[in-house]
C-alpha positions in Angstrom: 120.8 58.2 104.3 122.0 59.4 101.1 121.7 63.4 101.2 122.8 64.7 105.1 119.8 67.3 106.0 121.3 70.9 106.8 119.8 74.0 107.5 121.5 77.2 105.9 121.4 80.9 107.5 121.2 83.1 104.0 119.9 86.1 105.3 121.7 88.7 103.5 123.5 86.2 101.4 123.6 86.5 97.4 122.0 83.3 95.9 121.6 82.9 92.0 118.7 81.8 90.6 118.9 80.6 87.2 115.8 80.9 85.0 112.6 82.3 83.9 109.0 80.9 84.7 106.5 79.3 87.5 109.6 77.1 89.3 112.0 80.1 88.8 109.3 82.2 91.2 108.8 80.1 93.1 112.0 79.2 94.3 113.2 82.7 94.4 110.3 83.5 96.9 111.1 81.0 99.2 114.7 82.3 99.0 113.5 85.6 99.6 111.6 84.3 102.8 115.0 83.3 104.1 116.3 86.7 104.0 118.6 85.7 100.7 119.8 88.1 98.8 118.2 86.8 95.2 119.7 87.5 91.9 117.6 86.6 89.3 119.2 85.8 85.7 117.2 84.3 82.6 120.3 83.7 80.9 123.4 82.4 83.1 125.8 85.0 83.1 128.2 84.4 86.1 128.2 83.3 89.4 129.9 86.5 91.1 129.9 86.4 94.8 126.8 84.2 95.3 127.0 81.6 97.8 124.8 79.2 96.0 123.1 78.9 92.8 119.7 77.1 91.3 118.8 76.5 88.2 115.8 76.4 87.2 116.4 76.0 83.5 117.2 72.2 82.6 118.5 73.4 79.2 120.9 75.4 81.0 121.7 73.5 83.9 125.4 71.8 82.6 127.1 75.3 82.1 125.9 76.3 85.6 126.8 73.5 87.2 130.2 73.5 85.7 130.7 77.3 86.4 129.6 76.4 90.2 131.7 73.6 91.1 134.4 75.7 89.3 134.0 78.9 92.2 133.6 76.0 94.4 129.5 76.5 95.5 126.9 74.5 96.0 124.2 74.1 93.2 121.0 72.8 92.6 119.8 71.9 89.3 115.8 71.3 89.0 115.3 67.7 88.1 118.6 67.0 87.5 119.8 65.2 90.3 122.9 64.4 89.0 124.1 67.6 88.3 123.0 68.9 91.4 125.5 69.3 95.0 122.4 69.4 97.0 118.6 68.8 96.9 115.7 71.3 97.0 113.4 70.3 100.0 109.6 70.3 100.2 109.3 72.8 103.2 106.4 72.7 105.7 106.8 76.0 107.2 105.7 76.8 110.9 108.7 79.6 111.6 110.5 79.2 113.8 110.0 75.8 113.0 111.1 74.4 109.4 110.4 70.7 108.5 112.4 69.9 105.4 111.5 66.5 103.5 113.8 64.8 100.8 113.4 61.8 98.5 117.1 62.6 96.9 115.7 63.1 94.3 114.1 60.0 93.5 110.5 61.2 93.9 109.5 64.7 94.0 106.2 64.4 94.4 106.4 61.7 96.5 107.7 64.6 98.5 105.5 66.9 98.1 102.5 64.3 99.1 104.1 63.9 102.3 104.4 67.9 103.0 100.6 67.7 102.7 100.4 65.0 105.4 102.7 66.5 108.0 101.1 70.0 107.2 97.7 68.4 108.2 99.3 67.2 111.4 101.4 70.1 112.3 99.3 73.0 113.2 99.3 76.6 111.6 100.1 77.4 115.3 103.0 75.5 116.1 105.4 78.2 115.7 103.8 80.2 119.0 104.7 77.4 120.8 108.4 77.3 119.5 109.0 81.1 120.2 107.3 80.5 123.5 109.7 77.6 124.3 112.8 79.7 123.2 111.6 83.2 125.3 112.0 80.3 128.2 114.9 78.7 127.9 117.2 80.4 129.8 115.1 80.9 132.6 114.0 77.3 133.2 117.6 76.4 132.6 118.8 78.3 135.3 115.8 76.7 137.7 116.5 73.2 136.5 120.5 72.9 136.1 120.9 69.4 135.3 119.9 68.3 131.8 118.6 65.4 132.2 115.9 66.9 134.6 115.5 69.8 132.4 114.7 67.8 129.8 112.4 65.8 131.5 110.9 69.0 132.6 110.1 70.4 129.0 109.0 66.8 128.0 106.3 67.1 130.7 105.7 71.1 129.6 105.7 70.5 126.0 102.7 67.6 126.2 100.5 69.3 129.1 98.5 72.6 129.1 101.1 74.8 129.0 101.5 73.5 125.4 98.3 74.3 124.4 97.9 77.6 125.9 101.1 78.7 124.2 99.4 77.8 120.7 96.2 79.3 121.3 98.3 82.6 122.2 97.6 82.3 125.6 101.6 83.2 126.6 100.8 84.5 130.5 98.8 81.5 131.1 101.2 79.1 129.5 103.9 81.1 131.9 102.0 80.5 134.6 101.6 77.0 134.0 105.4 76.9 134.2 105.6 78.6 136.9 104.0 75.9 138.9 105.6 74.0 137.8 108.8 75.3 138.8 107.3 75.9 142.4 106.4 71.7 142.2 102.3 72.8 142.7 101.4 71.5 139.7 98.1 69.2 139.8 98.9 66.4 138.7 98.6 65.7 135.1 97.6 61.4 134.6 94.6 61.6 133.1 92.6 59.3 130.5 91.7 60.7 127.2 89.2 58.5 124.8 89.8 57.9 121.2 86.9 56.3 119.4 88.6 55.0 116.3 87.5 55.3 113.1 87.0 53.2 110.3 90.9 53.5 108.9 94.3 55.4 110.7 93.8 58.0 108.2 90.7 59.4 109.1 91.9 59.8 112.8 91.2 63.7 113.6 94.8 65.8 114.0 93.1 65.7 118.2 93.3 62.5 118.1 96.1 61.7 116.5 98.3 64.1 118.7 96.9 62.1 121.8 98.5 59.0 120.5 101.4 60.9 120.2 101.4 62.3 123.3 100.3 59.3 125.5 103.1 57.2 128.0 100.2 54.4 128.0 97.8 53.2 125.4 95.1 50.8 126.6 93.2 49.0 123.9 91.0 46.1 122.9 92.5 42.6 122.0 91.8 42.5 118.5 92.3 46.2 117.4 94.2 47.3 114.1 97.9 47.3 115.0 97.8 50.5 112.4 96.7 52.5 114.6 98.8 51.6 117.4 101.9 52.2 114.6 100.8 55.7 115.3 101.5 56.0 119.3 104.9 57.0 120.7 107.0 53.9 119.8 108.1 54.4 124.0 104.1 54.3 124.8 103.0 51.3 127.3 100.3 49.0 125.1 98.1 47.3 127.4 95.1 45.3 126.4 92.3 46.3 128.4 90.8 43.0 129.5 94.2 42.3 131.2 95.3 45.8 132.3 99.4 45.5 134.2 98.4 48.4 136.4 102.0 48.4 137.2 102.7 49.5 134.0 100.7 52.7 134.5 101.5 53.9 138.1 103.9 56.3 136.5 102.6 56.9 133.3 101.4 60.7 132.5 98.7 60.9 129.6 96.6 57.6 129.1 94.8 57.1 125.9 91.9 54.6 126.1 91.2 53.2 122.3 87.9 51.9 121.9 86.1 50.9 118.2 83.5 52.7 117.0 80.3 50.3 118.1 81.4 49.6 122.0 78.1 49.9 123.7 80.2 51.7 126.8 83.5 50.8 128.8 84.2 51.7 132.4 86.8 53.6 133.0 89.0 55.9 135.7 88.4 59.6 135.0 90.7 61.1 137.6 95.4 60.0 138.0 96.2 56.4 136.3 95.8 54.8 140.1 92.4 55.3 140.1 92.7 52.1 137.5 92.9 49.9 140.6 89.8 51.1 142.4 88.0 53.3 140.2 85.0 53.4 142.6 82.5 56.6 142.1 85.1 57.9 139.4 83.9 55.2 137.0 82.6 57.2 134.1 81.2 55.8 130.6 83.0 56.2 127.2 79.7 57.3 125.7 79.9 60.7 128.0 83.8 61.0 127.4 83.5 60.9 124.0 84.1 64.3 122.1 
């Protein structure tokens, strides 16, 4: 890891910016986003009391730098890596989250490809969720004291229907799902979900693609495309259908059930993960799980 990733608090902080132009605005708006205080200069003047400076203006970017390192702040120099003390992120913004990617500076838009992926797979909505997390925090901390349970606890939270109720903007009946929780009623969550792969990984909807995610257990045919199991939580149980361990999913939470595209139909338990061992009248066929 060559660059170490940091996130700064500017609000209300001077920060030059360095330059006229498209790149200019554009970094001064996200600035401005931050709460920074932006001071805009075509022609580099000084630094004054600005805890950083950018510039945005290659043909100027030596005297600022030099002027910077000489008040002793941090600069960034568009495209000029090594003139610059640290590197300008593609941002995928989804406040309160911020996902920051880098290629120090080997690849800008390398960088900003990869924004467009994660954006794809992040939803607009994801932010709810993390202001619904936060608004929670203390309380649950004060109902579940010890960490590691707690932790456990907002794994099992953050992957159930509490999850999605928070996104939707559905806050009281995401609390009340944690409240249940809290009280031990909560139904209990093992369930199989169906994925009916596509041709390649990458035309996997984002539903499907957080259920692979999601999943404790992955259950999948012999000769499947190990892409796609590169996609599943790297801690997920794989288990080849015709030769299911139902050990391995006694305890497991969210089971995803991969089948290709042309399966004429696959039995399977629609109720908790020990209904794999005697399915009985729960049996139900992939073709009317399907979404």
């Amino acid at each position: 890891m060559r660059h170490f990733p940091i996130f700064l608090d500017l609000a209300g902080k001077s920060v030059l910016v360095v330059g006229a132009g498209r790149i200019a605005d554009a970094k001064s708006e996200q600035l401005a986003r931050s709460g920074a205080a932006v001071r805009r200069v075509d022609m580099f003047d000084v630094i004054g009391d600005a805890v950083l400076a950018v510039c945005a203006d290659t043909g100027q970017g030596d005297g600022v730098a030099k002027a910077a390192r000489a008040a002793k702040i941090p600069v960034n120099v568009v495209d000029r890596p090594e003139l610059s003390d640290f590197i300008w992120p593609s941002i995928v913004d989804r406040d309160p989250v911020t996902i920051a990617i880098c290629t120090s500076g080997t690849s800008p838009v390398l960088a900003r490809h990869l924004r467009t992926r994660i954006e794809l797979a992040v939803p607009e909505t994801f932010g709810r969720l993390a202001e619904w997390a936060g608004r929670l925090r203390a309380r649950v901390a004060r109902a579940v004291p010890d960490l590691g349970e707690r932790r456990a606890f907002w794994e099992r939270i953050l992957r159930g229907g509490a999850a999605d109720l928070a996104m939707s903007g559905d806050a009281r009946g995401a609390d009340r799902e944690v409240d249940r929780a809290l009280l031990g009623n909560t139904a209990d969550d093992r369930r199989i979900d169906v994925v009916i792969l596509p041709e390649m990984p990458d035309l996997l909807t984002l539903r499907d693609l957080r259920l692979l995610q999601n999943a404790d257990a992955i259950l999948h045919p012999a000769g499947i495309d190990t892409r796609f199991l590169d996609l599943a939580r790297r801690d997920a149980a794989r288990v080849v259908v015709d030769s299911a361990d139902a050990e391995n999913l006694m305890n497991a939470g969210r089971i995803v059930r991969l089948e290709m595209p042309n399966a004429e139909h696959a039995d399977l338990a629609a109720g908790p993960a020990a209904a794999l061992t005697d399915p009985g009248p729960k049996a139900a066929s992939i073709r009317n799980r399907a979404r």
